[in-house]
C-alpha positions as a Python dict, from the first residue, in 0.01 Angstrom:
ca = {
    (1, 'X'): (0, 0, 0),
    (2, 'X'): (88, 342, -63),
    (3, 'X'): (219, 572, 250),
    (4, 'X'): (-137, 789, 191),
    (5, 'X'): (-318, 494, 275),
    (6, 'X'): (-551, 473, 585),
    (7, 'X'): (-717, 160, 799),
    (8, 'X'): (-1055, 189, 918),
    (9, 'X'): (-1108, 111, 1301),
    (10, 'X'): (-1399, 13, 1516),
    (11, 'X'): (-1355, 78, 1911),
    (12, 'X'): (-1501, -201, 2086),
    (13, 'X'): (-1548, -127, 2452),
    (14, 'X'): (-1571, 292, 2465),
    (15, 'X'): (-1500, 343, 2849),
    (16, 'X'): (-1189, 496, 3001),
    (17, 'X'): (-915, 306, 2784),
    (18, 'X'): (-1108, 392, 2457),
    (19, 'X'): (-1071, 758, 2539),
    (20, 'X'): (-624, 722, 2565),
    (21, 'X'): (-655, 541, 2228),
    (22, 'X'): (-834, 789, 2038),
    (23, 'X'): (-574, 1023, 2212),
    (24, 'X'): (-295, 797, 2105),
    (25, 'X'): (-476, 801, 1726),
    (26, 'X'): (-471, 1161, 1746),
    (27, 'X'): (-115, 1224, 1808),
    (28, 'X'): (25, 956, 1608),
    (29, 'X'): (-176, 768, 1361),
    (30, 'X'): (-305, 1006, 1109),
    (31, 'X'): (-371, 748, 876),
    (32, 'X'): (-614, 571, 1113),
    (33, 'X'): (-962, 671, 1147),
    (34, 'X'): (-1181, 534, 1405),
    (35, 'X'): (-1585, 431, 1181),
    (36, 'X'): (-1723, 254, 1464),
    (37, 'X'): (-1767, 306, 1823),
    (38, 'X'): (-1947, -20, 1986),
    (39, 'X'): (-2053, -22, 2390),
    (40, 'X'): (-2355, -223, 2537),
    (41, 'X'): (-2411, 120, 2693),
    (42, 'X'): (-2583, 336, 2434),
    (43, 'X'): (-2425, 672, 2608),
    (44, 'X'): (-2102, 579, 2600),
    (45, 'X'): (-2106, 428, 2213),
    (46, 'X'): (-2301, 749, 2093),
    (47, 'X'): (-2062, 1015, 2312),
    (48, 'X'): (-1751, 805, 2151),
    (49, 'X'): (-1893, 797, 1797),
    (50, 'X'): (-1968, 1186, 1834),
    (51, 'X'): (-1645, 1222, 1972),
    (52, 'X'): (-1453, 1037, 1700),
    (53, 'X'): (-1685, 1086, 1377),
    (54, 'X'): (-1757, 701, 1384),
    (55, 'X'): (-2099, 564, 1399),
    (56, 'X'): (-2247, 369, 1713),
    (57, 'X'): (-2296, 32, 1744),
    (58, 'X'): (-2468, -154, 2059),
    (59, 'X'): (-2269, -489, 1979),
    (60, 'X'): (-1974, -611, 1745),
    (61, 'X'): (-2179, -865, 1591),
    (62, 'X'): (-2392, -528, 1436),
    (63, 'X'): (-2092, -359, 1425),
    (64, 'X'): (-1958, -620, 1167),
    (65, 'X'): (-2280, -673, 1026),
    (66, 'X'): (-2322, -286, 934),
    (67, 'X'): (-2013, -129, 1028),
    (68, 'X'): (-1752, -1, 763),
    (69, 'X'): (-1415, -71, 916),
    (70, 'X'): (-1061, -307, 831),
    (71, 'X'): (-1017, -373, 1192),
    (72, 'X'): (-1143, -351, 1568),
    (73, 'X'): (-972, -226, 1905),
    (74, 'X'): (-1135, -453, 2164),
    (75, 'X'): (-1090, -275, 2517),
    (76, 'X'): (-1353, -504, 2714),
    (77, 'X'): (-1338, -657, 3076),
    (78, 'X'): (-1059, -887, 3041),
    (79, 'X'): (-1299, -1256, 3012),
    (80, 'X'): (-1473, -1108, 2707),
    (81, 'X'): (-1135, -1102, 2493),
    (82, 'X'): (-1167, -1445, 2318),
    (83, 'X'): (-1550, -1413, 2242),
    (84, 'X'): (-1496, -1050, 2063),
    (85, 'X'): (-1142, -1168, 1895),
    (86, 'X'): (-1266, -1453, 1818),
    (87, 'X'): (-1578, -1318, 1630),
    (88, 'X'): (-1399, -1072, 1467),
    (89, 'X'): (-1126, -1272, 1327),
    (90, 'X'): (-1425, -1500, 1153),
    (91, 'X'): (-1527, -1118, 958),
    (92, 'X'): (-1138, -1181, 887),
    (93, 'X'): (-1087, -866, 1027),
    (94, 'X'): (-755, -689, 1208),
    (95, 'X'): (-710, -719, 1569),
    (96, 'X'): (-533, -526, 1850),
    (97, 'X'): (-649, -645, 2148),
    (98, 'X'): (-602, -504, 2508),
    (99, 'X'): (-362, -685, 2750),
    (100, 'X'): (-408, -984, 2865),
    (101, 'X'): (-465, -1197, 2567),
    (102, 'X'): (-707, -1401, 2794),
    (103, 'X'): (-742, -1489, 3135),
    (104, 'X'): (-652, -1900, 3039),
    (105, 'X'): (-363, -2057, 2842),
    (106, 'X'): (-639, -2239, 2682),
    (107, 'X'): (-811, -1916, 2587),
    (108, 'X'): (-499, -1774, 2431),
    (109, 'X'): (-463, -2087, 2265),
    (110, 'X'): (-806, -2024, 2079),
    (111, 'X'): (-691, -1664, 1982),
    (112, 'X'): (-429, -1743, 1836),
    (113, 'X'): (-575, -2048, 1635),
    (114, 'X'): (-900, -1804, 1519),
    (115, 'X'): (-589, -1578, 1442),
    (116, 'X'): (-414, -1786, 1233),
    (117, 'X'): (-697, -1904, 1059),
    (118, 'X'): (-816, -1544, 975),
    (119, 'X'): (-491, -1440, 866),
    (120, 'X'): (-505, -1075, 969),
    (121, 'X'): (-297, -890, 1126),
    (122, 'X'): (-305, -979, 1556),
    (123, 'X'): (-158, -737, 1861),
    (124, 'X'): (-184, -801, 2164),
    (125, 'X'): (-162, -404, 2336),
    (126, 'X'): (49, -395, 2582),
    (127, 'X'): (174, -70, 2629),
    (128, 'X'): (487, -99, 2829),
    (129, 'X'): (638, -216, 2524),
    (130, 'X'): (613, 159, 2367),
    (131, 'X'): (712, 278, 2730),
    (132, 'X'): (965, 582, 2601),
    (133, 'X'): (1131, 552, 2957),
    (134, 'X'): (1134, 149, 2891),
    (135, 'X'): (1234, 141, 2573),
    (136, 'X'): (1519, 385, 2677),
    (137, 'X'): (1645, 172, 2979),
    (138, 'X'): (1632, -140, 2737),
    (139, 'X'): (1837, 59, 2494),
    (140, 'X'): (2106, 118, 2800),
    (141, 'X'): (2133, -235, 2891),
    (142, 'X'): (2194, -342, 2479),
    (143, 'X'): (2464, -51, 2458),
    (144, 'X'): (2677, -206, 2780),
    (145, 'X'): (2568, 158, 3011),
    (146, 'X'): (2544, -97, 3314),
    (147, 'X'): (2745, -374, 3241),
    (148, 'X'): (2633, -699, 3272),
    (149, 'X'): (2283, -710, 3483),
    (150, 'X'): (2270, -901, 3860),
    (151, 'X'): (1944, -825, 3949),
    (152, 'X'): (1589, -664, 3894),
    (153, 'X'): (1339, -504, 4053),
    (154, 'X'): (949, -372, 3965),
    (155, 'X'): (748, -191, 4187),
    (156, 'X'): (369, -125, 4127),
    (157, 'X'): (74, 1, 4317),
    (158, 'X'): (-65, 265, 4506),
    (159, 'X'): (-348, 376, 4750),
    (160, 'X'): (-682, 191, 4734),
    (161, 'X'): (-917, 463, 4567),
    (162, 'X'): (-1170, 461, 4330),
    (163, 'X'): (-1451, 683, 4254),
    (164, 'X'): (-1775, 669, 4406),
    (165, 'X'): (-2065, 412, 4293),
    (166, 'X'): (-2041, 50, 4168),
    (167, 'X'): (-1742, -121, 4198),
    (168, 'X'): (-1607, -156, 3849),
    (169, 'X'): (-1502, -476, 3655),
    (170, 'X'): (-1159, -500, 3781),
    (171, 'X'): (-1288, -569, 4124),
    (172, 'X'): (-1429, -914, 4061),
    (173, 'X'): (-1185, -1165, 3990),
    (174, 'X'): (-1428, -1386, 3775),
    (175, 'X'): (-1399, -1054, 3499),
    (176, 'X'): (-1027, -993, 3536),
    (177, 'X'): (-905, -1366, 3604),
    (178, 'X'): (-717, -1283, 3939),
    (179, 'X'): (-627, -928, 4112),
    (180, 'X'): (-398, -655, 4091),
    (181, 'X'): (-139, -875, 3895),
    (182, 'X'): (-300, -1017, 3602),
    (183, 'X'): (-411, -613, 3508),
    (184, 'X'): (-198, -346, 3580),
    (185, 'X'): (82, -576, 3698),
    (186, 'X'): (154, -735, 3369),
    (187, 'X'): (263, -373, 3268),
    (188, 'X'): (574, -431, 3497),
    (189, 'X'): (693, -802, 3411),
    (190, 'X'): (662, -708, 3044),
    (191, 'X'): (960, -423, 3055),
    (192, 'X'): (1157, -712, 3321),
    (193, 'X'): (1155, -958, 2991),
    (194, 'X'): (1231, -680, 2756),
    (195, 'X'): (1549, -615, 2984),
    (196, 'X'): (1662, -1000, 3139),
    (197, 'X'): (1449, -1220, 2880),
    (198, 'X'): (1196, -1500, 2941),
    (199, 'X'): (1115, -1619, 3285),
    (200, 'X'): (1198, -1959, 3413),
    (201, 'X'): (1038, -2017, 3753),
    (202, 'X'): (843, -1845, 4015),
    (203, 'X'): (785, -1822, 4374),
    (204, 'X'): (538, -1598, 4516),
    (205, 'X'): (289, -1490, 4797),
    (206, 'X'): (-84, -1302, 4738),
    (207, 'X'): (-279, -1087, 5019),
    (208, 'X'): (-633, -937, 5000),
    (209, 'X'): (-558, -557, 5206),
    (210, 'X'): (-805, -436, 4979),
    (211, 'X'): (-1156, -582, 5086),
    (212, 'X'): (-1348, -461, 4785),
    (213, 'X'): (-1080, -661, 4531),
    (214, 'X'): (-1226, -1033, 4488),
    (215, 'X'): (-867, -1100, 4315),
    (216, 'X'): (-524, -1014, 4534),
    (217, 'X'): (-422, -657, 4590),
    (218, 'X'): (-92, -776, 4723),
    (219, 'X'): (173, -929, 4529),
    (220, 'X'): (570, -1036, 4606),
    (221, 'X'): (698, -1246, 4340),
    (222, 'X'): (1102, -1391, 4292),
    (223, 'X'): (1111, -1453, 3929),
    (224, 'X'): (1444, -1688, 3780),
    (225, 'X'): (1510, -1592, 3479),
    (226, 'X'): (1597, -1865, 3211),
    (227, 'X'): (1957, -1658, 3222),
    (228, 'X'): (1975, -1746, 3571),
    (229, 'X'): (1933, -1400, 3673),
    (230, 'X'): (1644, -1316, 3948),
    (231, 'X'): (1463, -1062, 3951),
    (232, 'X'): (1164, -881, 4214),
    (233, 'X'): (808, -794, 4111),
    (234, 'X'): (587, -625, 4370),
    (235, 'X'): (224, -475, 4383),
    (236, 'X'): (23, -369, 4576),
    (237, 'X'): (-296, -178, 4641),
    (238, 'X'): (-393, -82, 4972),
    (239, 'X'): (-405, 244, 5228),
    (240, 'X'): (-567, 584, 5201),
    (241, 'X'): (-153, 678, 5122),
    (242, 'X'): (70, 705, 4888),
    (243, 'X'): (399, 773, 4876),
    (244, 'X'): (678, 842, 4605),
    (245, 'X'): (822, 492, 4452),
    (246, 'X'): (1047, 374, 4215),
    (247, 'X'): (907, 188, 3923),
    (248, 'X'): (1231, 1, 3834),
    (249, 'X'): (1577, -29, 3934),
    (250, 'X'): (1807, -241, 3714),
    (251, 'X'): (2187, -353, 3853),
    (252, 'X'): (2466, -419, 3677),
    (253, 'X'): (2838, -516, 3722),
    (254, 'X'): (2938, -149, 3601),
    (255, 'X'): (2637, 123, 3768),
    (256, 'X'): (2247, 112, 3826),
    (257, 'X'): (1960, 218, 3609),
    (258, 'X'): (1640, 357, 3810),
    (259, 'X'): (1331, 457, 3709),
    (260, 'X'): (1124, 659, 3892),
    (261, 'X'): (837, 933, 3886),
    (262, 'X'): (983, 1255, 3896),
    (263, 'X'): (979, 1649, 3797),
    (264, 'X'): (1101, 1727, 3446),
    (265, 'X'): (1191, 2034, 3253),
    (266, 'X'): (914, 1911, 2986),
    (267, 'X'): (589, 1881, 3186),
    (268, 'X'): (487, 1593, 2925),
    (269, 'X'): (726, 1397, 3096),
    (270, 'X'): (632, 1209, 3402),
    (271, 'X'): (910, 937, 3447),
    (272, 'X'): (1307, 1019, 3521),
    (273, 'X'): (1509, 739, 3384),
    (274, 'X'): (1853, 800, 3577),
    (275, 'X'): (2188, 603, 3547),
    (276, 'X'): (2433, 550, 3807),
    (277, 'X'): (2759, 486, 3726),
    (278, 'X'): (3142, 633, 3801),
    (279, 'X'): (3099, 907, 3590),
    (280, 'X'): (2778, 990, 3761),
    (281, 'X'): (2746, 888, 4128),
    (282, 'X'): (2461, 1122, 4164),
    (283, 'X'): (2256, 987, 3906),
    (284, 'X'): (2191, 1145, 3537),
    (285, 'X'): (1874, 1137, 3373),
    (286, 'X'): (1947, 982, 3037),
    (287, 'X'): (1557, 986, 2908),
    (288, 'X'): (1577, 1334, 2634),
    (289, 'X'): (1237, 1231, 2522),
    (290, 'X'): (952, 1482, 2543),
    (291, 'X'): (647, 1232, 2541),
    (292, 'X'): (549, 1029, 2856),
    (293, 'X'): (427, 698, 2980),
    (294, 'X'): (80, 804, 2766),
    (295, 'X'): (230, 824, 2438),
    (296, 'X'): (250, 449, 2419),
    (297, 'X'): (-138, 422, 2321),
    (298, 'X'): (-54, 605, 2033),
    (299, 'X'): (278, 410, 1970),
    (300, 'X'): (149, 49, 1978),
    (301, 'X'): (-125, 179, 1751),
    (302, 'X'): (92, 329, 1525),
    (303, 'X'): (283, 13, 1510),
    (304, 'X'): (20, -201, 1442),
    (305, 'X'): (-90, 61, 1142),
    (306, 'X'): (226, -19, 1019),
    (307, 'X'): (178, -402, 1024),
    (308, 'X'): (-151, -349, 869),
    (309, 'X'): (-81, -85, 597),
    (310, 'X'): (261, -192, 482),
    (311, 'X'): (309, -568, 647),
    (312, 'X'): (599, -539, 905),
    (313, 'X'): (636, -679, 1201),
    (314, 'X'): (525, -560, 1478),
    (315, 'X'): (798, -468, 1773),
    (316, 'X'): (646, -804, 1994),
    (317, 'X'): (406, -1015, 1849),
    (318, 'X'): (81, -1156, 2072),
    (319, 'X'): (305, -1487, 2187),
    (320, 'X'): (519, -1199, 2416),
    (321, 'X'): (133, -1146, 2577),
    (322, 'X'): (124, -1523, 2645),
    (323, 'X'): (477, -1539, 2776),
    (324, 'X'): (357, -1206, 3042),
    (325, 'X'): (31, -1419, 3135),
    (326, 'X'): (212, -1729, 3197),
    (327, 'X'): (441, -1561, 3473),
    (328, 'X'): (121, -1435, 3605),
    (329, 'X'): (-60, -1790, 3635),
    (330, 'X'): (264, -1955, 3773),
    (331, 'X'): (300, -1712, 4036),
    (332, 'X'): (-85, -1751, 4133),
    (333, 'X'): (21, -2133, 4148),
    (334, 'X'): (329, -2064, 4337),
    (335, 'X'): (93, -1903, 4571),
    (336, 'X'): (-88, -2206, 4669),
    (337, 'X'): (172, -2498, 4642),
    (338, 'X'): (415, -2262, 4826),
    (339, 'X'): (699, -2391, 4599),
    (340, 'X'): (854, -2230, 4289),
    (341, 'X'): (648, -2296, 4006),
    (342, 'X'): (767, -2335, 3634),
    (343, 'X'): (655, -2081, 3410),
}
């Protein structure tokens, strides 16, 4: 295809998420135009389709039945990913599909076989990938900055708050397929693997502080990399608090990469990545990026435009999803045998 041509999108799911995509599209897809907006919740699919020029839809299956569109951007509750996938790779349409793939290996396994089968284009959107503050730590590591790495650590979490009314989706673990981890924890073990590789084994513990989560709101996790290296994932949600954290600190034989939230000179920024080494015992920030953690809605998008429009290959395929949910599950199973559990 020509570098003038465009792909025709149909949001699936129009709540919060929907809203940092079509920012994402904004900013850095101008060859993708979102045609369809589809939500079970009229409101939402009309204020969406207003919002975007696209027309509402109450369901995909009228979405694909009427809709005008090359692919869909399914952003549902995390057990209604194979259903929607799977329906809209039989349309043989494009997917990009929120993280996780599924909340099963079996599940995935179906994706991926619809996928196949359709053979359309299939990303799994996980965002940490397009991280600028990731990406620029990973590029560190590859150039030598810390010589050779002896441990890892991720942090996540922060006070338990949400906004008045029904709990949403997240909260019930039959919808999200465990707690804290399996969502916005899998946005921390994905930048571990981009940095140390695949995981081997895991040992972990889970604890409920949060009494409106069904799934844990606790995590501490050892994970052995197939290197041999070990690394250390935490989350947790919990308290009417929160305090400053580090969201990654990487050691090496030669100095120390940490990330962290931090003031910038470019307000657009809102992660430090600084290196500590001989040359700076203080720490430098080595991130000259102006875009933050939120341009990566628009970078995985763009990216899969790409794969679409002009057939590359996407930075990770959906089998890196699969690799991020099975750490998950064998940490969940760690946390009942009380043993390290293969990945």
């Amino acid at each position: 295809m020509t570098e003038t041509a465009s792909i025709k999108i149909a949001f699936v799911g129009c709540g919060r998420i929907a809203e940092a995509h079509w920012r994402g599209i904004q900013t850095h897809v101008p060859q993708m135009k979102v045609t369809a907006a589809v939500d079970i919740d009229p409101a939402q699919a009309a204020a969406m389709a207003e919002q975007t020029g696209g027309k509402a839809f109450a369901s995909l299956e009228a979405a694909l039945a009427e809709g005008d569109f090359d692919a869909v951007d399914i952003m549902l509750p995390h057990h209604l990913h194979e259903a929607a996938a799977t329906l809209a790779f039989e349309a043989r349409k494009h997917v990009v599909l929120e993280k996780p793939m599924a909340t099963t290996l079996d599940g995935c396994n179906r994706i991926l076989a619809a996928a196949e089968k359709a053979g359309t284009v299939f990303m799994v959107a996980e965002q940490s990938q397009y991280w600028p503050h990731a990406v620029k730590a990973q590029q560190l590591i590859q150039n030598g900055a810390i010589g050779d790495i002896i441990t890892a650590r991720a942090a996540f979490g922060g006070k338990a708050h949400r906004a008045p009314g029904p709990k949403p989706w997240r909260y019930y673990k039959t919808m999200t397929g465990g707690g804290i981890s399996i969502d916005g924890g899998l946005h921390w073990i994905r930048p571990l693997r981009m940095w140390l590789g695949d995981v081997d084994e895991v040992i972990g513990v889970l604890d409920y502080p949060d009494p409106e989560m069904e799934g844990e709101s606790l995590a501490h996790a050892i994970l052995r990399f197939e290197s041999g290296k070990v690394g250390v994932f935490e989350a947790l949600r919990a308290g009417v608090v929160s305090a400053p954290r580090e969201d990654f600190r990487v050691t090496g034989t030669h100095g120390v990469i940490v990330i962290e939230r931090g003031r910038t000179v470019d307000t657009r920024r809102d992660r430090r990545v600084l290196l500590y080494d001989e040359a700076h015992p203080e720490g430098h920030d080595m991130l000259t990026e102006a875009e933050g953690r939120e341009s990566a809605f628009g970078l995985e998008l763009a990216d899969f435009a790409q794969a679409v429009l002009h057939g590359t290959d996407l930075i990770a395929g959906p089998e890196e999803s699969v690799a991020d949910l099975r750490t998950v599950l064998a940490m969940y199973r760690s946390a009942e045998t009380r043993q390290w559990e293969k990945v």
